[in-house]
C-alpha positions in Angstrom: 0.0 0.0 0.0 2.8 2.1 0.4 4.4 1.4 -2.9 1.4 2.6 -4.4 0.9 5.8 -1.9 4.7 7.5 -3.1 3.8 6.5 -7.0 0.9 9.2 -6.5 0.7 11.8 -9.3 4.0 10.8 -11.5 2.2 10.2 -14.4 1.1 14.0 -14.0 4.4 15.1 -13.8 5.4 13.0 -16.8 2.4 14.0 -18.9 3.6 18.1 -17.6 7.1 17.2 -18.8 6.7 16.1 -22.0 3.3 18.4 -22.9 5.4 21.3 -24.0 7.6 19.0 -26.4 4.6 17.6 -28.2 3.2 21.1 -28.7 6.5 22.5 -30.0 6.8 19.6 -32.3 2.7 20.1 -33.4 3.7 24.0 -34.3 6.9 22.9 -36.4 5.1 20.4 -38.1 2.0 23.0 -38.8 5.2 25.4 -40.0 6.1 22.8 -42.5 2.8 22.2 -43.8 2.0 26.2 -44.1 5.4 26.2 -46.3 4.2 23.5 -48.2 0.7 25.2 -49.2 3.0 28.5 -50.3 5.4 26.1 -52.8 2.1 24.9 -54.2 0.1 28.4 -54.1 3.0 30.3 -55.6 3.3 27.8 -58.4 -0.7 28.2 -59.2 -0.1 31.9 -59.0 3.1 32.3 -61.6 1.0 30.0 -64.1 -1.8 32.5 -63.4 0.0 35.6 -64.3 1.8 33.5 -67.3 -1.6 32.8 -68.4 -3.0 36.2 -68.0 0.4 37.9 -69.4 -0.1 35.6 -72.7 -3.8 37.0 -73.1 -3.1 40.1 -72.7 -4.0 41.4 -69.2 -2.6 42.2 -66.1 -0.4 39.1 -65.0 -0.1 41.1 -61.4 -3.4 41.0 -60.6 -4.2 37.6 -61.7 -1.0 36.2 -59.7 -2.5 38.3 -56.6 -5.6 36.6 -57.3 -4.5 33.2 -57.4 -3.2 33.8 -53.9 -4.6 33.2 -50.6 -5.1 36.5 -48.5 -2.4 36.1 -45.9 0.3 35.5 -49.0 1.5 38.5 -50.8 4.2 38.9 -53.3 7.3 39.8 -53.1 8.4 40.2 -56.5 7.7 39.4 -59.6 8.0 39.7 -63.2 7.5 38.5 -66.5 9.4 38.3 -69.9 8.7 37.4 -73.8 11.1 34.8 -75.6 11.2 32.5 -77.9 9.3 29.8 -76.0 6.4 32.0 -74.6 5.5 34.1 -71.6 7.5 33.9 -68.5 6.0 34.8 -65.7 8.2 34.7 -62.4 6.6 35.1 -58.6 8.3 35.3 -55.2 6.2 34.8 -52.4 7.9 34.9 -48.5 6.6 31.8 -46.5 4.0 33.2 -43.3 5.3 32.0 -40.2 3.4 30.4 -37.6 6.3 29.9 -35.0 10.0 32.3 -34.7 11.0 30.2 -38.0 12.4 32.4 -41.2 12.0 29.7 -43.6 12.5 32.5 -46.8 10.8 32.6 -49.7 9.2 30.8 -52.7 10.0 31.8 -56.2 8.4 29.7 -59.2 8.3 30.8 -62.7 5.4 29.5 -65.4 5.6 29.8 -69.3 2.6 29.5 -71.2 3.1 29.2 -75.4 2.5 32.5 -77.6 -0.8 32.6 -79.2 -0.8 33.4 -83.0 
């Protein structure tokens, strides 16, 4: 009975110690996936302002468009050669814990129309 008596509330200590690990390691894995979604988002937006640069309209506004609201971009910038409309997009990656992961750039070329 005493064995069981001095065991009282170690597996709330243990639970306390290794809480803030698990919740650390939840927020770095959330950081990844959120870097992950802005890879894929600024690709969709560079073939978006390739697209709209090819037609003819504002490739800015269509790249800003293809782009959820808490992305912005950083630079961008299209160009004309031989194999079509370039359209190039840096995007910096939102942080959800004190990591700078940088920035995503992805370029798009869609074929000239004739």
């Amino acid at each position: 009975m005493r064995r069981l008596r001095s065991e009282r509330g170690a597996a709330a200590l243990e639970v306390a110690g290794v809480a803030p690990l698990v919740i650390f390691a939840a927020l770095v894995a959330l950081q990844f996936g959120v870097a992950a979604w802005t890879i894929i988002s600024t690709g969709q937006a560079a073939r978006d302002g390739a697209r709209a640069y090819s037609l003819g309209d504002d490739p800015r506004t269509a790249a800003e468009g293809a782009l959820p609201g808490v992305m912005e971009i950083g630079g961008d910038g299209g160009s004309l050669s031989g194999e079509g409309y370039t359209y190039r997009v840096t995007v910096k990656v939102p942080t959800v814990v004190k990591l700078n992961l940088g920035s995503v750039t992805r370029s798009a070329t869609m074929p000239v129309i004739k």
